[in-house]
Structure formats: structure tokens, C-alpha cells
C-alpha positions in Angstrom: 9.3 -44.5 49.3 9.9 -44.2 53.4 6.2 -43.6 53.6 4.3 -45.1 56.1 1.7 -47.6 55.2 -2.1 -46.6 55.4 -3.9 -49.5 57.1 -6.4 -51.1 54.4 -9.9 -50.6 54.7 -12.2 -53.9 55.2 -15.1 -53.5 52.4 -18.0 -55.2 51.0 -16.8 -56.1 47.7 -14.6 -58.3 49.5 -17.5 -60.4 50.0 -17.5 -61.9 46.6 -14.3 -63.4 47.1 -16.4 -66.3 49.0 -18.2 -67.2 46.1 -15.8 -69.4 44.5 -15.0 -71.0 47.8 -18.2 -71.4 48.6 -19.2 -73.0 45.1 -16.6 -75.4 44.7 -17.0 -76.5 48.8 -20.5 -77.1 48.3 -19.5 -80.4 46.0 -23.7 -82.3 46.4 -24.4 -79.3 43.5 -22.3 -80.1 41.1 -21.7 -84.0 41.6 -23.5 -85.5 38.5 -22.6 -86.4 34.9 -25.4 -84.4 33.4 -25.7 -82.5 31.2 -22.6 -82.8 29.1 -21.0 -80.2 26.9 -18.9 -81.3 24.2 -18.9 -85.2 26.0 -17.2 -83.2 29.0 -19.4 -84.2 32.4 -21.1 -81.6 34.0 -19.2 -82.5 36.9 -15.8 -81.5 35.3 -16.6 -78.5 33.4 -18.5 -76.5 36.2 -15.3 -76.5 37.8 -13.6 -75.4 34.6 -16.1 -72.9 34.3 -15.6 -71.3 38.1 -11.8 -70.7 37.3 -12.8 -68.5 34.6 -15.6 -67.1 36.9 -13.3 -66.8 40.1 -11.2 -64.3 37.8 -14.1 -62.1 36.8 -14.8 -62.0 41.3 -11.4 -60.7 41.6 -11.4 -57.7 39.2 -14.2 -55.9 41.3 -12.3 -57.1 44.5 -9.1 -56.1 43.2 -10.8 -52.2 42.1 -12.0 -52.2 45.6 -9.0 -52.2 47.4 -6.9 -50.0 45.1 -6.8 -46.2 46.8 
């Protein structure tokens, strides 16, 4: 419990954490109505589509840092 904390390592994998950000930042690629799936807009389901997508980025991330 009182021991002391190991400093965390910086590594790679950590590098996929910017793809969300980058994705949804980068709004000229997704800012059309086409195609449509289900009547939803392209334009709202991409970003839909990157929440489940930003979760499956974090589960290497996340096996990364645990030690």
C-alpha cells in the first residue's frame, strides 16, 4: 500500500489514442448527407460510428499501460 509509484512509461500504442481526435477534428471528411443508413445521414452516423470505434482504440491503449 505505502509503495512508491513507478513513473509510467510513454509507449507507442499510445499513439492510437489520436485517431478519434483526429477523425472527428477533421470535420471536411465527414460533412455530407450521403450515403444514408437506415435514413440516418452519413454525416450523423460516422460520428456514431467513432464512439463505438474510439472504445475498441482504448482497449490496446489501456493493455499497454497496465504493468
Amino acid at each position: 500500500m505505502n509503495e512508491p509509484e513507478t513513473p509510467r512509461r510513454w509507449r507507442p500504442v499510445n499513439l492510437l489514442l489520436l485517431l478519434p481526435f483526429a477523425a472527428m477534428l477533421w470535420v471536411p471528411s465527414y460533412n455530407r448527407i450521403e450515403p444514408e443508413i437506415a435514413g440516418i445521414p452519413f454525416f450523423y452516423w460516422y460520428q456514431l460510428l467513432w464512439i463505438a470505434l474510439g472504445a475498441l482504440v482504448l482497449l490496446p491503449a489501456w493493455w499497454g499501460s497496465r504493468e
